[in-house]
C-alpha positions in Angstrom: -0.2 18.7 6.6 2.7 16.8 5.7 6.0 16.9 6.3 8.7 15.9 3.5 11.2 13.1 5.0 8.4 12.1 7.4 7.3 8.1 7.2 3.5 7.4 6.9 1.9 4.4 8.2 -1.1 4.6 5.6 -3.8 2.5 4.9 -6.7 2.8 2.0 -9.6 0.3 1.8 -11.3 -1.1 -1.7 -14.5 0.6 -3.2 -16.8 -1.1 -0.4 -14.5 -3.6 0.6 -14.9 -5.7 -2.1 -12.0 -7.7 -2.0 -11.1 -7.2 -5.5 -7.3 -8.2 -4.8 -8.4 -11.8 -4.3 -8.2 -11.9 -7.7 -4.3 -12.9 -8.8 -4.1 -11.0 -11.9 -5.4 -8.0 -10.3 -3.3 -8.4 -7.0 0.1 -9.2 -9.6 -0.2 -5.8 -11.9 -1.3 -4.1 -8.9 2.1 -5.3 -6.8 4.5 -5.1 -9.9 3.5 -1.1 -9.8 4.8 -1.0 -6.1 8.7 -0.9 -7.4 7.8 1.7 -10.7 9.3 4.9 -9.8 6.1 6.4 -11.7 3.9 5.2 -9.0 5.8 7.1 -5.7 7.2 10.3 -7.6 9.6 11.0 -4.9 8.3 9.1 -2.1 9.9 5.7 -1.1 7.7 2.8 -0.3 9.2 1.1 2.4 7.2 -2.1 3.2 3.8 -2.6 2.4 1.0 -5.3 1.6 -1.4 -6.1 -0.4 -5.0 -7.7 1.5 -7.6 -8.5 -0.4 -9.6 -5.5 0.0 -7.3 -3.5 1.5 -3.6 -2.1 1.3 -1.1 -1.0 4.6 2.3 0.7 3.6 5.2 2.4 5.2 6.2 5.1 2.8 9.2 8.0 3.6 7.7 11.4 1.5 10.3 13.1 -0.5 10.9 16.9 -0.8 8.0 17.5 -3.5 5.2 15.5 -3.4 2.8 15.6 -0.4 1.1 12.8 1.2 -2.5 13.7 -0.4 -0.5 13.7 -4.1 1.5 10.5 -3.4 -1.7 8.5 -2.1 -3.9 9.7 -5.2 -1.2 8.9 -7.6 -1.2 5.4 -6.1 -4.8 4.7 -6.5 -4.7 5.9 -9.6 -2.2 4.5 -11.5 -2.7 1.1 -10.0 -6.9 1.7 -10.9 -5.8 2.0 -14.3 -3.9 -0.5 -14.7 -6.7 -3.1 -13.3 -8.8 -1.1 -15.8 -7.2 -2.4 -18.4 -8.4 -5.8 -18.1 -11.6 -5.5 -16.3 -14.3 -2.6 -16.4 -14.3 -2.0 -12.5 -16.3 1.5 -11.9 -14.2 2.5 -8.7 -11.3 0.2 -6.9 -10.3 2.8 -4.4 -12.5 4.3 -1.5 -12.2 7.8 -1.4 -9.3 8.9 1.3 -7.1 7.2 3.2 -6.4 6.6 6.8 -2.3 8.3 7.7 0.0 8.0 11.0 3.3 9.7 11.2 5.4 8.0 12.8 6.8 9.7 15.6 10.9 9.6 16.5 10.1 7.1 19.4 8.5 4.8 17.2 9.8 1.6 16.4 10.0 1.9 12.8 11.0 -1.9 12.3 7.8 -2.9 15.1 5.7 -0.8 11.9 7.0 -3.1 9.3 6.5 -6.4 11.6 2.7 -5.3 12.2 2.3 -4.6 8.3 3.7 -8.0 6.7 2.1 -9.9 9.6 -1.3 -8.7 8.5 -2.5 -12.0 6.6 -1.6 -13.7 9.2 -3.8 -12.3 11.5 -6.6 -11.8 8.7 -5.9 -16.0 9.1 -5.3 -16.4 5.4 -2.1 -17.7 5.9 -0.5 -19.9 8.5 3.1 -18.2 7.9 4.1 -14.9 6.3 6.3 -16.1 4.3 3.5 -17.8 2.6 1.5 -14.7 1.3 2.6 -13.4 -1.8 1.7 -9.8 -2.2 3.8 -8.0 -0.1 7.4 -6.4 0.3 9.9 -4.8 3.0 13.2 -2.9 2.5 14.4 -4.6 5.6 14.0 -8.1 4.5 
């Protein structure tokens, strides 16, 4: 169950891993449809990133859409726009992995562990260097 006004740490994987994001255009169109309304209905995104096979976000659910709705409508609109370009069967994995964040939760800690995430995956030496990725708070 969701809850509306309730933040999500989610994560969803690529169609086995494949790391199709390594792949600029692909990993460009797919972060330029993280700020289009169309893609969160009323959910907000509020940091997130973009790994190679991979995607973390923080996202705040509005008063309509539940989390099941806003996840599929994420997959989807960004598989179609890779689609577009390149005849990829399936992007997605089925489901997604969710974690409320509870009230003692440090919401900013979230964010931190999110943007650092290429730097632990070692494909950066600073986060400032990675490209595909955003935070409200910064």
């Amino acid at each position: 169950m969701s809850l509306p006004g309730q933040i999500y740490l989610l994560t969803t994987t690529t169609a086995d891993r494949n790391p199709w994001f390594l792949d600029m255009d692909f990993a460009i169109a797919t972060c330029r449809l993280m700020i289009e309304p169309k893609t969160w209905g009323d959910a907000r995104p509020l940091c997130w990133v973009l790994m190679p096979d991979h995607w973390h976000g923080l996202v705040e659910l509005g008063e309509r859409d539940d989390l099941s709705l806003v996840m599929n409508r994420f997959k989807a609109v960004t598989s179609k726009r890779i689609r577009q370009t390149a005849p990829i069967p399936r992007i997605w994995a089925r489901g997604f992995h969710d974690h409320a964040l509870r009230c003692d939760e440090d919401i900013h800690a979230a964010a931190r562990y999110i943007i650092a995430n290429p730097l632990r995956a070692r494909l950066v030496d600073h986060t400032g260097d990675y490209p595909y990725w955003d935070c409200i708070w910064l």
